[in-house]
GUZALO-482375 format. One record per residue: residue number from 1; residue in one letter; x, y, z negated of N, C-alpha, C in turn. Coordinates in steps of 0.1 Angstrom, whole numbers, plus 5000, padded with zeros to 4 digits. Example, Ala and Ser with C-alpha at 12.3 -4.5 7.8 and 13.67 -1.06 7.14 Angstrom:
@num:1; residu:a; n_xx:5132; n_yy:4943; n_zz:4922; ca_xx:5123; ca_yy:4955; ca_zz:4922; c_xx:5132; c_yy:4967; c_zz:4922
@num:2; residu:s; n_xx:5128; n_yy:4978; n_zz:4929; ca_xx:5137; ca_yy:4989; ca_zz:4929; c_xx:5129; c_yy:5000; c_zz:4921
% end
This chain:
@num:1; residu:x; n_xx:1313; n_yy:1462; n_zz:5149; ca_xx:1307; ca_yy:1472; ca_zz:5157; c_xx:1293; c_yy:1467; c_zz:5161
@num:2; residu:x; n_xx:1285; n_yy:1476; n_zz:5158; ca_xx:1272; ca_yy:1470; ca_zz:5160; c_xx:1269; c_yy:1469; c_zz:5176
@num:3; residu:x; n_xx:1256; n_yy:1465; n_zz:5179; ca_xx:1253; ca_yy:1464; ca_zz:5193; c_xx:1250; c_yy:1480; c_zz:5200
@num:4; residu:x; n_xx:1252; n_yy:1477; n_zz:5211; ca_xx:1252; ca_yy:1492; ca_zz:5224; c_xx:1239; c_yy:1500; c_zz:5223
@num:5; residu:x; n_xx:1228; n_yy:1487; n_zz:5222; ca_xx:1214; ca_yy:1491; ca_zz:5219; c_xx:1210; c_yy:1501; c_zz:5210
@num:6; residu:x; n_xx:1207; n_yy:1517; n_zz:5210; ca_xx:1201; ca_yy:1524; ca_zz:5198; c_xx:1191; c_yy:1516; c_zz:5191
@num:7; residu:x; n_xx:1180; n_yy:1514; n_zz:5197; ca_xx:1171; ca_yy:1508; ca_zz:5189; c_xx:1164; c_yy:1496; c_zz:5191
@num:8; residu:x; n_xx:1170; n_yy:1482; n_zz:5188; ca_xx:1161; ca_yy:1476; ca_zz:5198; c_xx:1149; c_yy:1472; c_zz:5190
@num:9; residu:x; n_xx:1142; n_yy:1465; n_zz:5199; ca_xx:1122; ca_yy:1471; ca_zz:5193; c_xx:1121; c_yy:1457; c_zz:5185
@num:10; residu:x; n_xx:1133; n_yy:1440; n_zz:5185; ca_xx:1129; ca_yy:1431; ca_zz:5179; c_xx:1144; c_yy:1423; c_zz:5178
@num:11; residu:x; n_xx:1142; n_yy:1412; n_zz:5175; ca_xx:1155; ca_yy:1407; ca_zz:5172; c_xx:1159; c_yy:1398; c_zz:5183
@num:12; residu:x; n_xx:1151; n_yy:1393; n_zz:5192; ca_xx:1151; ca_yy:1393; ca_zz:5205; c_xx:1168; c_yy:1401; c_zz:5212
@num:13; residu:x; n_xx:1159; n_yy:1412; n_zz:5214; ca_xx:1170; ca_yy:1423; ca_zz:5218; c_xx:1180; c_yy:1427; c_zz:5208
@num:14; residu:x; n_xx:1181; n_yy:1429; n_zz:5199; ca_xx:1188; ca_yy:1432; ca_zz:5191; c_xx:1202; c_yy:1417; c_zz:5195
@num:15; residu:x; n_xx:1196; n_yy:1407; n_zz:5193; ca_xx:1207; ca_yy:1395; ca_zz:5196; c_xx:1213; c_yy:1396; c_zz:5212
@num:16; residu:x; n_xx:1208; n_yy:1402; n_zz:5224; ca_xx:1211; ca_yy:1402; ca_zz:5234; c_xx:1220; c_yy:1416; c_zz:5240
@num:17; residu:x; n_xx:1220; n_yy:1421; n_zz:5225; ca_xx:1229; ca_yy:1435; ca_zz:5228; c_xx:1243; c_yy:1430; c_zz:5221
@num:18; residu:x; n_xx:1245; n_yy:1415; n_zz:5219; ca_xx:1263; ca_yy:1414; ca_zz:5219; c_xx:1268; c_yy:1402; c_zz:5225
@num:19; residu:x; n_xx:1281; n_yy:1400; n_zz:5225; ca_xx:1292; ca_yy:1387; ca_zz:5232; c_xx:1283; c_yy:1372; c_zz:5233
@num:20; residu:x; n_xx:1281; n_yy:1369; n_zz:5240; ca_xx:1274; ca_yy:1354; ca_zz:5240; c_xx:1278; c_yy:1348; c_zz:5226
@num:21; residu:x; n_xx:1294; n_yy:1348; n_zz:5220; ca_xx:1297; ca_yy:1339; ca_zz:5207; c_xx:1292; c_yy:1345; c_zz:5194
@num:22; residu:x; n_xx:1290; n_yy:1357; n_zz:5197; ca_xx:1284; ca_yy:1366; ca_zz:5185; c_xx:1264; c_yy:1362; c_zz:5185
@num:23; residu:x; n_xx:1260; n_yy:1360; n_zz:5199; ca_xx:1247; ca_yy:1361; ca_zz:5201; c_xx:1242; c_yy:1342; c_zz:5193
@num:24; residu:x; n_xx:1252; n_yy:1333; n_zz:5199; ca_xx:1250; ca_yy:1319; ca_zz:5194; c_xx:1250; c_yy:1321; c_zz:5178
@num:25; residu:x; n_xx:1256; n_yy:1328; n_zz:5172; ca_xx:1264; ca_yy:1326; ca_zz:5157; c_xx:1247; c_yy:1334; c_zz:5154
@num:26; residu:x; n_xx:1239; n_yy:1344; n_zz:5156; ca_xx:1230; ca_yy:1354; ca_zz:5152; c_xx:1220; c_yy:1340; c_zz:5154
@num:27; residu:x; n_xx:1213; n_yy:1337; n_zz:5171; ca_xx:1205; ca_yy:1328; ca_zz:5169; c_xx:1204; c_yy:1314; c_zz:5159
@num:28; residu:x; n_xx:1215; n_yy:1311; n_zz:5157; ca_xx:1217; ca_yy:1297; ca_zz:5146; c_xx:1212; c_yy:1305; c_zz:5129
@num:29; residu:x; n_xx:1218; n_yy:1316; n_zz:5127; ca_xx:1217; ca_yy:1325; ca_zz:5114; c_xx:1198; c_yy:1326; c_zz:5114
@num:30; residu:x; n_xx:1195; n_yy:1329; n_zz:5129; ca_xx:1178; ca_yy:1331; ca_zz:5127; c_xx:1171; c_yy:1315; c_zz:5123
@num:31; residu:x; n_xx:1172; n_yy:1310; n_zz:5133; ca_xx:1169; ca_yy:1289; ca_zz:5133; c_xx:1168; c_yy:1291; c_zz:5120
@num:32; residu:x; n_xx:1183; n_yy:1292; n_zz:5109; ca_xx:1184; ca_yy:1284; ca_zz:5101; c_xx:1174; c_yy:1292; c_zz:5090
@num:33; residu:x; n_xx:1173; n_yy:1307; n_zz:5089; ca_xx:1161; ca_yy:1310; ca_zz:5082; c_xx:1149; c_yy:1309; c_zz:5086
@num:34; residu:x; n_xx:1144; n_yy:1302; n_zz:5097; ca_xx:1131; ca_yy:1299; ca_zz:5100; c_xx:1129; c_yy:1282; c_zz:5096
@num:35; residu:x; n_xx:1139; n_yy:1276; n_zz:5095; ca_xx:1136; ca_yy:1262; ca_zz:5096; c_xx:1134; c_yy:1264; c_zz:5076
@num:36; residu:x; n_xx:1143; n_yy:1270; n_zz:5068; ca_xx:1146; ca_yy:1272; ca_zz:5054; c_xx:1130; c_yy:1276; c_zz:5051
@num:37; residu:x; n_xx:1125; n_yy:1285; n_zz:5056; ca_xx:1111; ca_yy:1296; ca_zz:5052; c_xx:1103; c_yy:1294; c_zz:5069
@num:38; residu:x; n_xx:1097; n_yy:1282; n_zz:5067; ca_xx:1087; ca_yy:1287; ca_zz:5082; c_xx:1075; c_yy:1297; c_zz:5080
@num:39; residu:x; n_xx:1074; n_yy:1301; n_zz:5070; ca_xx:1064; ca_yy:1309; ca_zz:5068; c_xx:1065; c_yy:1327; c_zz:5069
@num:40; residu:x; n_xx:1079; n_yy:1325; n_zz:5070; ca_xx:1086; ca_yy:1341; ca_zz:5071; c_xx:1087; c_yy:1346; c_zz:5084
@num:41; residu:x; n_xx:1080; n_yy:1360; n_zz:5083; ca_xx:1080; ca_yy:1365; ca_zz:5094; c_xx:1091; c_yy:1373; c_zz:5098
@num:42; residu:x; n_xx:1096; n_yy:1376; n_zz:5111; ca_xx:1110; ca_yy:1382; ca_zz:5116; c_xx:1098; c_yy:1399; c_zz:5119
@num:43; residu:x; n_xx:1108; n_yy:1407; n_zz:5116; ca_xx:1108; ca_yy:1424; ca_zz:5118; c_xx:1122; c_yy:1424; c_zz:5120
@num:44; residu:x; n_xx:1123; n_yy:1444; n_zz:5124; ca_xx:1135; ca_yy:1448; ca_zz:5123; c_xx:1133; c_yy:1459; c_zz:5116
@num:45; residu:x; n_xx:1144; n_yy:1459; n_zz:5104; ca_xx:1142; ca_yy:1471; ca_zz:5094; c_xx:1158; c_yy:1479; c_zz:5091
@num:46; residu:x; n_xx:1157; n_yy:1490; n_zz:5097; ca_xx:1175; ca_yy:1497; ca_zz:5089; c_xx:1176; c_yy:1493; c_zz:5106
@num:47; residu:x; n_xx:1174; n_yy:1490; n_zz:5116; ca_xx:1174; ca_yy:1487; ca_zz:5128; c_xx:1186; c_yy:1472; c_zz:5128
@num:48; residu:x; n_xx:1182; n_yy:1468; n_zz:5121; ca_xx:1191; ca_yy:1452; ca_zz:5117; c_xx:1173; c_yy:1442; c_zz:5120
@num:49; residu:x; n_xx:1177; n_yy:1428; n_zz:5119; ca_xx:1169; ca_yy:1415; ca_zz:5117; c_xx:1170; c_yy:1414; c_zz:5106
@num:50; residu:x; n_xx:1155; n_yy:1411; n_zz:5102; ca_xx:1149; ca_yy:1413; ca_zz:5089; c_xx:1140; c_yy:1399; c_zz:5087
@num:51; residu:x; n_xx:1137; n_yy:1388; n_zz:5079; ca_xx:1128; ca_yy:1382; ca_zz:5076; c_xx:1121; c_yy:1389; c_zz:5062
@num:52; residu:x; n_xx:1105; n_yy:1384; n_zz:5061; ca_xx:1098; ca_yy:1394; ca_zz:5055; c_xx:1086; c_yy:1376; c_zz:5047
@num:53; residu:x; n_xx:1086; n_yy:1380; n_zz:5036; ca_xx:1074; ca_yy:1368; ca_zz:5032; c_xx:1060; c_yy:1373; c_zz:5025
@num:54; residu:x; n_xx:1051; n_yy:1371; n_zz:5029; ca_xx:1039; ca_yy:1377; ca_zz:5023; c_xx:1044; c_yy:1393; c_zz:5023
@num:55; residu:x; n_xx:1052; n_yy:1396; n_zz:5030; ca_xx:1052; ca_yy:1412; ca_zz:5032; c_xx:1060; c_yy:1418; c_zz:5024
@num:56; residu:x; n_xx:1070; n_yy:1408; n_zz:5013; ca_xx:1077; ca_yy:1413; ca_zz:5008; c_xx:1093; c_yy:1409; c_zz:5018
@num:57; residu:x; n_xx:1103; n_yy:1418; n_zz:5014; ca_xx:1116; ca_yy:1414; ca_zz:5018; c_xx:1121; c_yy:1403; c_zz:5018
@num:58; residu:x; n_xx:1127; n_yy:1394; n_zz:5028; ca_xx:1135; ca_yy:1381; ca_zz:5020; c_xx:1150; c_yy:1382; c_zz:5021
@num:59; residu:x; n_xx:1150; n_yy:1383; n_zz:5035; ca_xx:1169; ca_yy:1390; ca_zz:5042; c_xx:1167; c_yy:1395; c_zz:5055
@num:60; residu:x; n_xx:1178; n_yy:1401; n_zz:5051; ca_xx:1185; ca_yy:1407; ca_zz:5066; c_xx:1196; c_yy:1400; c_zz:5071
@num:61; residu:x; n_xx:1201; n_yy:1406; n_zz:5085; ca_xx:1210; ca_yy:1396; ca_zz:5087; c_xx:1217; c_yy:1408; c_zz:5098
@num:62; residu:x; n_xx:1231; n_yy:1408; n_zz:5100; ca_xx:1239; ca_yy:1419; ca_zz:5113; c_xx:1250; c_yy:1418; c_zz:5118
@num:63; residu:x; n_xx:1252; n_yy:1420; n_zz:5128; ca_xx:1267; ca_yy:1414; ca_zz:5134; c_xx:1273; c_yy:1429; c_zz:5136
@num:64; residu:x; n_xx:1285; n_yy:1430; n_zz:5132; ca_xx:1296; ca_yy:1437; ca_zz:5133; c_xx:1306; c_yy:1437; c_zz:5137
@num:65; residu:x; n_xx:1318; n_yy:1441; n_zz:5140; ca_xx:1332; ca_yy:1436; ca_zz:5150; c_xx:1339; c_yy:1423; c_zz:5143
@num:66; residu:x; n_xx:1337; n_yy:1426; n_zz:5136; ca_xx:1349; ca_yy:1412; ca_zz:5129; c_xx:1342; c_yy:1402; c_zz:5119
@num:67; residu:x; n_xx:1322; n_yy:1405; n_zz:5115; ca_xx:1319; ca_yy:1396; ca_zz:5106; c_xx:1304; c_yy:1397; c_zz:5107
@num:68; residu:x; n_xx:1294; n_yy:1386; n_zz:5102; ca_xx:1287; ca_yy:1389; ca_zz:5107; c_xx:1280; c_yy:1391; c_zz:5089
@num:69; residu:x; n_xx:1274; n_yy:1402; n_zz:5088; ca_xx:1269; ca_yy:1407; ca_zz:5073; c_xx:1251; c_yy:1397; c_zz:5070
@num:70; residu:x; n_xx:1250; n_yy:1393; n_zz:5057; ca_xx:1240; ca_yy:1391; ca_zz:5054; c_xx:1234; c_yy:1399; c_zz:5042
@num:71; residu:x; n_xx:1226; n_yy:1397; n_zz:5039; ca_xx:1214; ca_yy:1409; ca_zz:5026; c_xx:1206; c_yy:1403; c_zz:5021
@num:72; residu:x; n_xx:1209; n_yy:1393; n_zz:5012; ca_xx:1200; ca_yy:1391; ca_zz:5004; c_xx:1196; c_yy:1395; c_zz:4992
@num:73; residu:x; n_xx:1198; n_yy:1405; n_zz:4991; ca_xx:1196; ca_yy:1414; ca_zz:4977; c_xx:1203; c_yy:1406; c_zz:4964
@num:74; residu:x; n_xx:1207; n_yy:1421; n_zz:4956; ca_xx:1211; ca_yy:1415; ca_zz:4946; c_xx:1210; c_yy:1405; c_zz:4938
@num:75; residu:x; n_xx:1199; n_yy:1396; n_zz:4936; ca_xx:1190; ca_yy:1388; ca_zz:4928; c_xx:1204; c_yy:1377; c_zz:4934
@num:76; residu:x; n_xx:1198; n_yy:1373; n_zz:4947; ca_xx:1203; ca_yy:1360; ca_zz:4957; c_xx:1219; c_yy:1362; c_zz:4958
@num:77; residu:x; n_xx:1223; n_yy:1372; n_zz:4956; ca_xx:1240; ca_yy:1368; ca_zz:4955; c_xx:1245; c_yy:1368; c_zz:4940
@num:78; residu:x; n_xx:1234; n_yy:1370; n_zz:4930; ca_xx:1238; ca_yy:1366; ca_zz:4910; c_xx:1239; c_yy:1357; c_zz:4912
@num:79; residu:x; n_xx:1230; n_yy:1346; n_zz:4918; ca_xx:1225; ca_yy:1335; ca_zz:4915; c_xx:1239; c_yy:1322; c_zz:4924
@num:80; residu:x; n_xx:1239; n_yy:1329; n_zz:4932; ca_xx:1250; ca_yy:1314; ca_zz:4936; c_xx:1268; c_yy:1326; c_zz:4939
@num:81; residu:x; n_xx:1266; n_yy:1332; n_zz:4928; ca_xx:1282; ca_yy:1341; ca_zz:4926; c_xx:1294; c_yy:1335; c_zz:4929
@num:82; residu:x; n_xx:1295; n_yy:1322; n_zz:4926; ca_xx:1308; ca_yy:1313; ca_zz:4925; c_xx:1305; c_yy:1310; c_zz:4936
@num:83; residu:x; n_xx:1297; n_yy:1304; n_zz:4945; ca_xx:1300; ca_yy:1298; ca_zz:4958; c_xx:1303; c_yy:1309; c_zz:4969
@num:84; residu:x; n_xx:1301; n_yy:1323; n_zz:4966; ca_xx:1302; ca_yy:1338; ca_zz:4975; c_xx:1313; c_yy:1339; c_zz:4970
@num:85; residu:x; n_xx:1318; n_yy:1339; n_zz:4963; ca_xx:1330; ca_yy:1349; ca_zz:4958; c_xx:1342; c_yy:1351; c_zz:4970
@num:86; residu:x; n_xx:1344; n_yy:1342; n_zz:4979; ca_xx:1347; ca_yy:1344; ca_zz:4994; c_xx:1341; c_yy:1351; c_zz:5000
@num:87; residu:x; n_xx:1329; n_yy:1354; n_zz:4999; ca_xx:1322; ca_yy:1358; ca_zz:5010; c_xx:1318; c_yy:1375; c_zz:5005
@num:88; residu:x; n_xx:1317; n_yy:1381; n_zz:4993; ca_xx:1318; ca_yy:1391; ca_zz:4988; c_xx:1320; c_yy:1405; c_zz:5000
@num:89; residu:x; n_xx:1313; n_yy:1412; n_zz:5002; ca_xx:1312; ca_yy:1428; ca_zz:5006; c_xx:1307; c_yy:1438; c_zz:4998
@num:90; residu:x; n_xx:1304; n_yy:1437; n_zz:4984; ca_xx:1298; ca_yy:1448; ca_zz:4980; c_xx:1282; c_yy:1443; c_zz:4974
@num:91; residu:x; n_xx:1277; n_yy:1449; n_zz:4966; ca_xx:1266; ca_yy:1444; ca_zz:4961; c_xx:1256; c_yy:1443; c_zz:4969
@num:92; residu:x; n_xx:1252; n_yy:1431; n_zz:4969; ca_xx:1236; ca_yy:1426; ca_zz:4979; c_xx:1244; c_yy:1421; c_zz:4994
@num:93; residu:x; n_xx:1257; n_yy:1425; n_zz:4996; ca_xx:1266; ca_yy:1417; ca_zz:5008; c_xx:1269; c_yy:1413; c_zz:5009
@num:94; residu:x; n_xx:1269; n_yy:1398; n_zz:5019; ca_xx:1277; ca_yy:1390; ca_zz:5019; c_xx:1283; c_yy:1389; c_zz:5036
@num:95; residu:x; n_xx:1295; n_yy:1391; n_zz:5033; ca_xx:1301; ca_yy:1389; ca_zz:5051; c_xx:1311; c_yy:1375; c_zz:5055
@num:96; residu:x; n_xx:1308; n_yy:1370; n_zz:5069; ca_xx:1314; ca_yy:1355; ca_zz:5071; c_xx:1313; c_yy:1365; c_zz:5081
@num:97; residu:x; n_xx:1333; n_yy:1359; n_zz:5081; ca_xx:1344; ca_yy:1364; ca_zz:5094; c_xx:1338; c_yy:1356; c_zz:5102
@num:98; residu:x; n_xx:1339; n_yy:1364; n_zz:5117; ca_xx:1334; ca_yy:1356; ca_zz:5131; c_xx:1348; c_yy:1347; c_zz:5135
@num:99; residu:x; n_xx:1358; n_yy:1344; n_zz:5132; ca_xx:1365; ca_yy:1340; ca_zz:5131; c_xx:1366; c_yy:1326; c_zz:5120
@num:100; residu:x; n_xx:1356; n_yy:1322; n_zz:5114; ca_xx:1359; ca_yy:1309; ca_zz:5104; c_xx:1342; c_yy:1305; c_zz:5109
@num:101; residu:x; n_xx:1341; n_yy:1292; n_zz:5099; ca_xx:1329; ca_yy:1287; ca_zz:5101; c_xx:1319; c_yy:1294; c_zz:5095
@num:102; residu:x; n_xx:1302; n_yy:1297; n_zz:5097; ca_xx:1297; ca_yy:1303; ca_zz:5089; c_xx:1292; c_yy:1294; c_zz:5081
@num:103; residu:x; n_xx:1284; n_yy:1294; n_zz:5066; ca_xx:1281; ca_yy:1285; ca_zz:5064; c_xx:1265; c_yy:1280; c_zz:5061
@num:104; residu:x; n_xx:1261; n_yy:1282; n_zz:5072; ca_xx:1245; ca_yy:1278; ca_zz:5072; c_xx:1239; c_yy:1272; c_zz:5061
@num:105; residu:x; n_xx:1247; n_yy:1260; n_zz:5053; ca_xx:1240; ca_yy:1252; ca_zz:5044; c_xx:1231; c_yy:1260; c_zz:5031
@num:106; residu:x; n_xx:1245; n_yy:1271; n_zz:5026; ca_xx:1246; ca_yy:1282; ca_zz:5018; c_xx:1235; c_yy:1294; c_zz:5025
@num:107; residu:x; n_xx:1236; n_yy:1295; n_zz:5039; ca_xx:1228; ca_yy:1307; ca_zz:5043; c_xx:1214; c_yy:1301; c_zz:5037
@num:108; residu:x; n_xx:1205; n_yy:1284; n_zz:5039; ca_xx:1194; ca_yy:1277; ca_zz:5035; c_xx:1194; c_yy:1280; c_zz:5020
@num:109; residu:x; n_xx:1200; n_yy:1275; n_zz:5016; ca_xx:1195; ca_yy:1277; ca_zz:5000; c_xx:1195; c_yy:1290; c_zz:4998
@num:110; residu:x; n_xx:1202; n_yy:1300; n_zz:5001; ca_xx:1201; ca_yy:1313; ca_zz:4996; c_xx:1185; c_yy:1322; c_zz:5003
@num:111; residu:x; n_xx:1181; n_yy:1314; n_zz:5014; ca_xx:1166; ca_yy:1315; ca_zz:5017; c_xx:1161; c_yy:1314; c_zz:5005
@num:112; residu:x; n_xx:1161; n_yy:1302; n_zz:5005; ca_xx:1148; ca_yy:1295; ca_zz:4998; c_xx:1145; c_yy:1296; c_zz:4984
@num:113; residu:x; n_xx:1157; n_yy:1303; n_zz:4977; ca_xx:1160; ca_yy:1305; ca_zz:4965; c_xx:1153; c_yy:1321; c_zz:4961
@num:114; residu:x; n_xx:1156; n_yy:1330; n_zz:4977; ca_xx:1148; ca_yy:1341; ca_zz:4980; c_xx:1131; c_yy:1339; c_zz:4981
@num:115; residu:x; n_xx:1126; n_yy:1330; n_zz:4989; ca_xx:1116; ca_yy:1327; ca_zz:4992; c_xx:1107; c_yy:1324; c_zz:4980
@num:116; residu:x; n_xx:1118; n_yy:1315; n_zz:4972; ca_xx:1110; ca_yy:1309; ca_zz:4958; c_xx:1105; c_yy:1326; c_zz:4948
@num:117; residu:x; n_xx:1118; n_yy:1334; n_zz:4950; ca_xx:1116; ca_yy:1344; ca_zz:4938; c_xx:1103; c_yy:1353; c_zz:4942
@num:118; residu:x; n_xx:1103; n_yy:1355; n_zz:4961; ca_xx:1091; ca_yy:1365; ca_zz:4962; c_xx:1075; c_yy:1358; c_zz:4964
@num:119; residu:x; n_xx:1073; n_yy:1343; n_zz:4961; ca_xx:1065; ca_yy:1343; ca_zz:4955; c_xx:1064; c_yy:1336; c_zz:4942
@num:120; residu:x; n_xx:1073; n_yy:1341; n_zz:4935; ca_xx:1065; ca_yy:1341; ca_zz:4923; c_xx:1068; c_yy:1324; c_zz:4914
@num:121; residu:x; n_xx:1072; n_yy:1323; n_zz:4907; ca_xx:1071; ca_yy:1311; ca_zz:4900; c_xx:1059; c_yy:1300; c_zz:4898
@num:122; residu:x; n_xx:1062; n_yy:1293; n_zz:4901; ca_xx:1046; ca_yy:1280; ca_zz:4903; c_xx:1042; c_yy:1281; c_zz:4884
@num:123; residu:x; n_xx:1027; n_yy:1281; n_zz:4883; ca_xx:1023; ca_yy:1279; ca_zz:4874; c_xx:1027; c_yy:1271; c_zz:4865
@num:124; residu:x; n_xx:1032; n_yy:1256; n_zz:4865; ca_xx:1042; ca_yy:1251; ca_zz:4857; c_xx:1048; c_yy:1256; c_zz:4851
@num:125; residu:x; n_xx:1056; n_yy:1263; n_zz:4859; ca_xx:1070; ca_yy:1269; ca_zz:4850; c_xx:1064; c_yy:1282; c_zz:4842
@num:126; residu:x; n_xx:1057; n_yy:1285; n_zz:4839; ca_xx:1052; ca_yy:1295; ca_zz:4833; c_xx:1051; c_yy:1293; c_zz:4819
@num:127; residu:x; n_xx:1055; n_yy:1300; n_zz:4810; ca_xx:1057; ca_yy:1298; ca_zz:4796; c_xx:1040; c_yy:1305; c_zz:4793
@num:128; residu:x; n_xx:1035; n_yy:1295; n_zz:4780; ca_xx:1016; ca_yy:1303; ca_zz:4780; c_xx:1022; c_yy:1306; c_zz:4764
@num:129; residu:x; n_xx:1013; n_yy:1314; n_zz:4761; ca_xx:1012; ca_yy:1321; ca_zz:4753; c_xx:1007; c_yy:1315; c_zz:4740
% end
């Protein structure tokens, strides 16, 4: 169940519209994509917490009654499939029961693996012509 709040104007609010153990579990989820991508800015988009990089999408992130949902688009849940395959909601979803541990380490790399794709491959890795 999402928060009471219709709309809140930031993620600030948006975290202070649920249960203190739900609000800890959201602030650590934010920490850990700010410390993964310091460069990513927080918005709220779909009225969820949103990190955003050079203005493209990176993730979302939402708390619900029984789990807390993340969004890293399709791309970011191909790529590490075997380590989700627990964590599975549907394409581009991944949900961790508020009830087990979440797992941050996985939330970092699935950053940074995002952060890598929206800008762009370093000129090294570039095949020339």
């Amino acid at each position: 169940m999402k928060s009471n709040q219709s709309d809140p104007k930031n993620i600030d609010e948006y975290i202070a519209g649920f249960p203190p153990n739900v609000q800890d579990i959201l602030q650590k989820i934010r920490l850990t994509i700010r410390k993964a991508v310091p460069d990513a800015e927080e918005t709220m988009s779909y009225k969820i917490p949103t990190f955003t990089l050079n203005g493209k999408y990176l993730i979302y992130f939402a708390a619900y009654k029984n789990h807390i949902g993340l969004y890293p688009a399709p791309t970011g849940i191909e790529k590490f499939k075997q380590a989700l395959d627990e964590y599975g909601g549907g394409k581009g979803t991944l949900k961790f029961p508020l009830d087990e541990p979440i797992p941050y380490s996985l939330i970092t790399r699935i950053v940074k693996f995002r952060a890598k794709e929206n800008l762009g491959r370093p000129k090294a890795n570039r095949k020339k012509k």
